[in-house]
N, C-alpha and C positions, 0 to 999 in steps of 0.2 A: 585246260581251257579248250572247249567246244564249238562250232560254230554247226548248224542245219545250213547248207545253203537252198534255198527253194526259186530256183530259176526256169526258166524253157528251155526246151533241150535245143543245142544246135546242131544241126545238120548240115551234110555237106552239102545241100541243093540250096540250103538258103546264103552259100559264102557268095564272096564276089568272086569275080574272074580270076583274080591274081591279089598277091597278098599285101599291096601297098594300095589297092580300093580297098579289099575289106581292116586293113589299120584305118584306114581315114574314115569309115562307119564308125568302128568301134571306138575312135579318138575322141569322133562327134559326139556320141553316146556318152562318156565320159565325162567330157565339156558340159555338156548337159545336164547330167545328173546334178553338177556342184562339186565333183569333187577337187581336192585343192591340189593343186600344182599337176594334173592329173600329165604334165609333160616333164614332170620325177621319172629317171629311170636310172637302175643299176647299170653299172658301164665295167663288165668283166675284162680285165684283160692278163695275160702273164708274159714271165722272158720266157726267153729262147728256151728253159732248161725248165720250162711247166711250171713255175710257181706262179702259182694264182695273185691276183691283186682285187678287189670292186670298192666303186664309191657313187654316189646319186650326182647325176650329171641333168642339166634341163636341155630335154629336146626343142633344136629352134627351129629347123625347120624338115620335112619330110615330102620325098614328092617320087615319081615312078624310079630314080634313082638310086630311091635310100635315107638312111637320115644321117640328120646333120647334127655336131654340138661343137662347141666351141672351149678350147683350153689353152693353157701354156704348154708349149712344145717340148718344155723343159721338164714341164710334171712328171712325176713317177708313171702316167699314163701312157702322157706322151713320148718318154723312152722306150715305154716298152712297146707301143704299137710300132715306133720307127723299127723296134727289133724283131717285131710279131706282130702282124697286121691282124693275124685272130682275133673277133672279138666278139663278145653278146651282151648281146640288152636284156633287159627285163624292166617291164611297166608291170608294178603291183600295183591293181587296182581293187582292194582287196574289198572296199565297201559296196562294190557291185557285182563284187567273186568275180573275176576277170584279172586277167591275167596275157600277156603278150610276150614271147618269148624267142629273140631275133640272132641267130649266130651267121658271122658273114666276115666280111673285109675291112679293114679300115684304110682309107688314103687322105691323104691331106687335099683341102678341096682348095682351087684356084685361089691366089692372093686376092684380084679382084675381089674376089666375089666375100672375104675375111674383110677388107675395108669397106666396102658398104653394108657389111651387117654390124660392123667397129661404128660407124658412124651413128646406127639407130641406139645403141647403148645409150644410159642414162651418163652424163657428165660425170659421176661419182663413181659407178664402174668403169667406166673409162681410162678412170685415173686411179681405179682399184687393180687394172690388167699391168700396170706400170708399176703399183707398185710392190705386189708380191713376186717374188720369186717363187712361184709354187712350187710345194713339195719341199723346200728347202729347208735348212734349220737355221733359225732364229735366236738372240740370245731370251728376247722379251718382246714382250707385243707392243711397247713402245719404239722397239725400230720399224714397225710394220708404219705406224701412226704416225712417227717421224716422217717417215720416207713420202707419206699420203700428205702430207702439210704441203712439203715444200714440193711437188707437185700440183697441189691447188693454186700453190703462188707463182709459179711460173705456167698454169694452164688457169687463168679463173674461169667462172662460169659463163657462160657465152664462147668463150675461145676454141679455136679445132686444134683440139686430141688426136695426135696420128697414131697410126694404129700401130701396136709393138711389134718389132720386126720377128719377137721370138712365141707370139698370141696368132691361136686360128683355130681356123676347123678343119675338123674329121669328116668325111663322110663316111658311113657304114654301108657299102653292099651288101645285100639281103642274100643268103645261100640257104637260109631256111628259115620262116617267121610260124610260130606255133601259136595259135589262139584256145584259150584254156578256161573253159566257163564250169566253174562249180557249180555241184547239184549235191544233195542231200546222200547221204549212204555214202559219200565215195566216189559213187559213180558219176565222176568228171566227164564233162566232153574234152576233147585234146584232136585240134585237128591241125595240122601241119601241112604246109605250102614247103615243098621239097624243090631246088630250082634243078634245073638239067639245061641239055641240049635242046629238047622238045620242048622246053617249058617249065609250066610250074605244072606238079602232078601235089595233091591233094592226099596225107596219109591220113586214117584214125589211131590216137595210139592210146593202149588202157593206162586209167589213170592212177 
């Protein structure tokens, strides 16, 4: 399988200043097009001893920082970033050949700030964060549904859900965000936001 991609070339005079304006064009662009969940993004991470791990994580929120997602601490993720804060993203946005590729830091972001985005959650994830043990092993998927019952009955709908003391976010610091627009032949654009002392320096890399 083939694809032509037939897009406008990007250049480095039309990027933004720094690479968390130009993700927030390209996020909007996105948004716009239609595409679905276009805040899907692969969430790389390994141990200490380089074995690889990725799984699609939704981004919630992004701002001159860095982004943000939310998990259980206890995940196969969240072990290993507490052991390896290395980590990359990747937004495939493959219906508009775009492409965003972000390797940097992870930390765990203020409690604070994990209960008021606990709070904006649906009732049903709320009490979905309580009741998997993510990552773990299960005998059947009727303990998962159990443990979600009696949870509804001792939290009904309307009730405040506190937020799990072992549930939160990540934020990702940016150390290098690659934007990557297909064109026909091959011949990709690939330009990369490099962070330093001086800033962010702007590389072209062939694709």
């Amino acid at each position: 399988m083939r694809e032509q991609y037939r897009t406008t070339v990007l250049a480095e005079s039309e990027l933004a200043p720094g690479p968390m304006e130009q993700f927030s064009r390209w996020f909007g662009e996105a948004v716009e097009s239609g595409l679905f969940e276009p805040n899907a993004m692969v969430v790389g991470t390994a141990t200490p001893e380089g074995r690889p791990s990725s799984r699609t994580v939704l981004l919630k929120h992004y701002d001159r920082r860095g982004f943000v997602f939310f998990t259980n601490y206890g995940s196969r993720k969240g072990r290993e970033l507490a052991a390896n804060p290395a980590v990359t993203l990747l937004f495939p946005w493959h219906r508009i050949a775009r492409q965003v590729i972000v390797t940097g830091t992870a930390a765990r972001i203020p409690r604070e700030e994990t209960v008021a985005y606990f709070r904006t959650r649906p009732h049903g994830s709320q009490l979905g964060a309580w009741a998997s043990a993510q990552s773990s092993v299960i005998d059947a998927r009727e303990e998962l549904t159990a443990r979600y019952e009696e949870l509804a009955e001792r939290y009904p709908k309307g009730s405040a859900v506190p937020a799990p003391p072992e549930w939160g976010g990540f934020r990702v610091t940016p150390e290098t965000v690659e934007f990557w627009q297909g064109h026909e032949n091959r011949l990709h654009d690939r330009l990369r936001f490099v962070g330093g002392s001086g800033g962010w320096r702007v590389e072209r890399l062939c694709p």
